[in-house]
N, C-alpha and C positions, 0 to 999 in steps of 0.2 A: 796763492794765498787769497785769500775770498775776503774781501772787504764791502763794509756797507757803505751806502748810499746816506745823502739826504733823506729820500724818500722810504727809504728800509728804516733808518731811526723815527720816523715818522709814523709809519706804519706801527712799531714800537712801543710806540709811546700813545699812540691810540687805543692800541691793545690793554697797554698798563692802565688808561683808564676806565675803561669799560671795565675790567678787572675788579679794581678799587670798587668803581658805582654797586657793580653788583653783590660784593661783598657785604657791601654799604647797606644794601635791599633787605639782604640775606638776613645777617644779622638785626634787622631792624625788624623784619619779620619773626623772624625765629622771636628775640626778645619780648617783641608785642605778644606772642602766642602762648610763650611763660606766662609773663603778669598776667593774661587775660584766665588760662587756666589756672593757677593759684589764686588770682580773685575769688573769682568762682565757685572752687573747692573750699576755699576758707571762709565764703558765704554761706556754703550749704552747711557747713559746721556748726558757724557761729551768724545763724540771721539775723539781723539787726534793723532797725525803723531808717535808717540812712539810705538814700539812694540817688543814682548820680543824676538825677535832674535837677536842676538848679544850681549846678555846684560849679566852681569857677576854676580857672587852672590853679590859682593858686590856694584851693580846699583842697583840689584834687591832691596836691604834694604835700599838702598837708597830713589829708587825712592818710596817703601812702606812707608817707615818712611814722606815723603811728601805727601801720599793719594793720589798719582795716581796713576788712574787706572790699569796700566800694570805693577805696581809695586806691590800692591796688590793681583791682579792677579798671576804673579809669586812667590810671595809669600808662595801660596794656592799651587801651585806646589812645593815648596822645601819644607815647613811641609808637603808635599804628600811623598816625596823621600826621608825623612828626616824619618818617621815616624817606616818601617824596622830596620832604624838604632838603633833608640833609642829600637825595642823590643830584636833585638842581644845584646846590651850592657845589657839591661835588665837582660839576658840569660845568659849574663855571671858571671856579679854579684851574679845573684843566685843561678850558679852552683857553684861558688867560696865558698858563706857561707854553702851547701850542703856537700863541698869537692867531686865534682863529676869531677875529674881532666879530664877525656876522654870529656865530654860533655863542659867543658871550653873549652878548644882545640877546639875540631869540632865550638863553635859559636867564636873562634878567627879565624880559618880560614874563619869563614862565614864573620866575619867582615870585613876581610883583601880582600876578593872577593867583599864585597858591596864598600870599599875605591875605589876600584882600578876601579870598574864600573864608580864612581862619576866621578874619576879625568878624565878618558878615554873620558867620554862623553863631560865632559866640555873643 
């Protein structure tokens, strides 16, 4: 009978994360690539004086939650910018149930460097 290890569940359960992250990626991409092309498409339909400069996140879901276009559209870009975040918090989650206290760290500092981009940009 073939029995695992520590380090076999281990290995495991690394796997499972990396797994999850990328799914996490996947989807985060794939969905930014909707809204950006139905943005888009429903801009060139229906052109409108709106456009996403100046607009804040919370016009952006604004103007999303009403189906226009540029709202949509930006949309497609904050699940784009949105999408790193959710794989760091991933990261850390599942270094946490790991106990791999150094690699928590390193993705809280990563997270604290991706916050601090958002807020700078906006």
């Amino acid at each position: 009978m073939n029995q695992l290890g520590p380090s076999d569940n281990l290995f495991a359960a690394e796997q499972k994360l990396d797994q999850v992250a990328g799914i996490a990626l996947l989807c985060g991409a794939l969905l930014s690539f909707v809204l950006t092309a139905v943005g888009l498409i429903s801009l060139t339909l229906r052109p409108q004086a709106n456009s996403l400069r100046g607009m804040t996140v919370a016009s952006v879901l604004r103007s999303a939650a009403r189906f226009e276009p540029a709202g949509i559209l930006g949309l497609g870009v904050l699940v784009l910018m949105a999408t790193p975040l959710l794989r760091v918090l991933i990261a850390i989650a599942g270094f946490t149930v790991l106990k791999w206290w150094r690699f928590v760290l390193v993705s809280a500092v990563v997270l604290i460097l991706l916050l601090i981009s958002f807020f700078v940009a906006a």
